[in-house]
FIFI-740870 format. One record per residue (C-alpha): x, y, z; residue in three letters. Coordinates in steps of 0.05 Angstrom, whole numbers, padded with zeros to 5 digits. Layout:
REM residues N
{c1: X c2: Y c3: Z residu: ALA}
...
END
This chain:
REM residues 113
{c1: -00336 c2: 00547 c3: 00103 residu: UNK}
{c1: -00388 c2: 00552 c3: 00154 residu: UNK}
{c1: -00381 c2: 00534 c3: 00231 residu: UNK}
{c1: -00443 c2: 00505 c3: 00277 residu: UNK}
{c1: -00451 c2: 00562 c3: 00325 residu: UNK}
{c1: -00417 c2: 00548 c3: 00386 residu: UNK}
{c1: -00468 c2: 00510 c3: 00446 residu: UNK}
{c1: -00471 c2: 00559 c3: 00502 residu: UNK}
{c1: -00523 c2: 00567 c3: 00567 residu: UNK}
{c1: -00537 c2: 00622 c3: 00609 residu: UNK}
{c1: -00505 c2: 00622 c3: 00679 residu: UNK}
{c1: -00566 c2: 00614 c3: 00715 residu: UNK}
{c1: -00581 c2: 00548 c3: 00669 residu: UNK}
{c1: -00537 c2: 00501 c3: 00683 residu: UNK}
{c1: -00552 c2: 00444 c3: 00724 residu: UNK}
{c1: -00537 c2: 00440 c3: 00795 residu: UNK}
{c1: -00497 c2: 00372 c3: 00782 residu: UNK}
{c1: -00464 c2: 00391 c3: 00725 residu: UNK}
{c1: -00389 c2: 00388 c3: 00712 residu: UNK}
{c1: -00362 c2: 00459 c3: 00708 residu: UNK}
{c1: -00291 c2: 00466 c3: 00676 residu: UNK}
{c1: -00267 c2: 00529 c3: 00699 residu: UNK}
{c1: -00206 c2: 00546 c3: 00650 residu: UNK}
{c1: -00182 c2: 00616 c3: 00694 residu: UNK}
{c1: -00118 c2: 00625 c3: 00720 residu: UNK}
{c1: -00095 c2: 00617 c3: 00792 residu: UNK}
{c1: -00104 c2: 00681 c3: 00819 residu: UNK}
{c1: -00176 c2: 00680 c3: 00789 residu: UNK}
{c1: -00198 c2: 00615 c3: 00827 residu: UNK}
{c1: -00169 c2: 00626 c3: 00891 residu: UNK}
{c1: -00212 c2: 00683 c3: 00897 residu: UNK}
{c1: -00278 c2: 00648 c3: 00882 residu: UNK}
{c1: -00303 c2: 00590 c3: 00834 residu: UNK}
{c1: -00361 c2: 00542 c3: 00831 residu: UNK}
{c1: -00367 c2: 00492 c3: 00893 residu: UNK}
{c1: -00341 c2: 00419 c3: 00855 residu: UNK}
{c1: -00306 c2: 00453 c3: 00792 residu: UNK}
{c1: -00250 c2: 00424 c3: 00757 residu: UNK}
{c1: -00194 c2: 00475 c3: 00749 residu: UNK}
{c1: -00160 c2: 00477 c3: 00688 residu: UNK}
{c1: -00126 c2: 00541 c3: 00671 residu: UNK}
{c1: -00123 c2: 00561 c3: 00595 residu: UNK}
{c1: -00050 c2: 00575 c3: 00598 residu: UNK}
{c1: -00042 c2: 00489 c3: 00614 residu: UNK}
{c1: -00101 c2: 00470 c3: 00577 residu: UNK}
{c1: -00065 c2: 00440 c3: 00522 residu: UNK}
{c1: -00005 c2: 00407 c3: 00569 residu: UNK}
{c1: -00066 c2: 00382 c3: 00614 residu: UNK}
{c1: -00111 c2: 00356 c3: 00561 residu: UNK}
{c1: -00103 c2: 00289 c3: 00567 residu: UNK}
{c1: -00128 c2: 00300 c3: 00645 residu: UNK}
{c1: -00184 c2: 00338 c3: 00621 residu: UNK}
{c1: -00205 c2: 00286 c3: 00579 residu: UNK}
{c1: -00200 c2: 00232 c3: 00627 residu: UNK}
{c1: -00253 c2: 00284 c3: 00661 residu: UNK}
{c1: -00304 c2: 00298 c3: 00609 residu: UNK}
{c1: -00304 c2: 00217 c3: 00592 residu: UNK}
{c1: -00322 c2: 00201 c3: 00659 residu: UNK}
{c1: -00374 c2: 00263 c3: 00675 residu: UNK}
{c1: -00401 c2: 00273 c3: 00598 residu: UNK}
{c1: -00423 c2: 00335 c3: 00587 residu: UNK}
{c1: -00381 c2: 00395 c3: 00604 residu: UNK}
{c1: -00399 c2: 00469 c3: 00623 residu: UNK}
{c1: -00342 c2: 00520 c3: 00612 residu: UNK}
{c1: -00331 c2: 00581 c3: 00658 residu: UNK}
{c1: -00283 c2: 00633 c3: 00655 residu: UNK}
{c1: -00292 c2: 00712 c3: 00683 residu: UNK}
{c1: -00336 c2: 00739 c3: 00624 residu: UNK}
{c1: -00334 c2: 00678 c3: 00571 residu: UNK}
{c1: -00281 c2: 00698 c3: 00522 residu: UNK}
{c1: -00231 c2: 00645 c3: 00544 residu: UNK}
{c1: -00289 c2: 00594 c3: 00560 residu: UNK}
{c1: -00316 c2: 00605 c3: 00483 residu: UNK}
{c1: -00238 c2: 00588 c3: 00461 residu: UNK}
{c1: -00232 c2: 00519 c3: 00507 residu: UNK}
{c1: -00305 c2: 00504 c3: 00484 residu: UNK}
{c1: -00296 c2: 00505 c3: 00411 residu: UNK}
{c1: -00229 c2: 00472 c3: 00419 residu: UNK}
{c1: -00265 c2: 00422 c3: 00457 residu: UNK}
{c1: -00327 c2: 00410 c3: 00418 residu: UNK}
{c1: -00276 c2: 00400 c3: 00348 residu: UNK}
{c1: -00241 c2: 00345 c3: 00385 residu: UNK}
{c1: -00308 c2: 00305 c3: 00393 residu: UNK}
{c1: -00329 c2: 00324 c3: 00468 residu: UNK}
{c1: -00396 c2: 00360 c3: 00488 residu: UNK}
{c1: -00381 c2: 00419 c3: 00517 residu: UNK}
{c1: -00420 c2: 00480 c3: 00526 residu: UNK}
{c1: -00391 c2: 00554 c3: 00540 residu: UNK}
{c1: -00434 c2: 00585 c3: 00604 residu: UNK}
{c1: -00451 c2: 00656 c3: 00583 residu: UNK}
{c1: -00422 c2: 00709 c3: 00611 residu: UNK}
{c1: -00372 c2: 00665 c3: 00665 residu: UNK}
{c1: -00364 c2: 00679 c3: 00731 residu: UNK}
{c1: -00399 c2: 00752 c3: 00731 residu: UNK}
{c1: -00459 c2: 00722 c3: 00705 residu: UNK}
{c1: -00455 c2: 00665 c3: 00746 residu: UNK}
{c1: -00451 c2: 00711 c3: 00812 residu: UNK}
{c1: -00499 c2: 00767 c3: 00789 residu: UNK}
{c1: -00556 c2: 00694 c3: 00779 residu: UNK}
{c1: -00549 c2: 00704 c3: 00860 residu: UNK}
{c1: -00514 c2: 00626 c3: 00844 residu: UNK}
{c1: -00459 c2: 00605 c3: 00901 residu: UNK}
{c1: -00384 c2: 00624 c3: 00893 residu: UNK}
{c1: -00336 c2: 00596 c3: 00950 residu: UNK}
{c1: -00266 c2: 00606 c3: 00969 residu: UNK}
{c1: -00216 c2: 00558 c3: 01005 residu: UNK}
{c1: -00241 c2: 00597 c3: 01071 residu: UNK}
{c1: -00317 c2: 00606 c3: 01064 residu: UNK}
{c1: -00356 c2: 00652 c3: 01010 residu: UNK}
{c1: -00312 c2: 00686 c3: 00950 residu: UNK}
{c1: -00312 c2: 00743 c3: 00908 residu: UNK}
{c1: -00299 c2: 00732 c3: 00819 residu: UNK}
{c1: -00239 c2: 00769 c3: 00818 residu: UNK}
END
């Protein structure tokens, strides 16, 4: 059995009005996310999919960010065998900040933690 290969973008390519899942944990977030992301941690993803689906039918196409991609690749293929276009961002957050692209916190600038 063969699979498609999963749809991924580099950090620096996704769209500045795109919807970004971000699927890290609490901790993670608080620190520093995308300005606008949806935050669904892994650990509910299942419990919350119904909410995230609500999401992804009324936005379309989804980008997936985690720290490095590992959990992002998971929620993506997950995602993409229940129907939905989703697309893991390469390398997560650290790519995301080291593209010189904005990370914010509840107080001002943040940090991927």
């Amino acid at each position: 059995m063969s699979f498609a290969p999963l749809p991924s973008v580099p950090a620096a390519s996704v769209p500045a009005d795109a919807l970004v899942l971000d699927v890290r944990e609490d901790d993670e977030w608080a620190a520093g996310r995308v300005e606008g992301a949806v935050h669904v941690p892994m650990s509910d993803f299942v419990a919350r999919f119904a909410e995230v689906g609500e999401v992804l039918a009324e936005h379309g196409r989804a980008y997936v960010m985690c720290r490095v991609g590992g959990r992002s690749a998971q929620v993506t293929q997950y995602l993409v065998q229940q129907g939905y276009d989703a697309v893991n961002v390469d390398g997560g957050m650290m790519a995301w900040e080291g593209a010189g692209r904005p990370v914010v916190a509840d107080n001002g600038p943040g940090f991927v933690a």
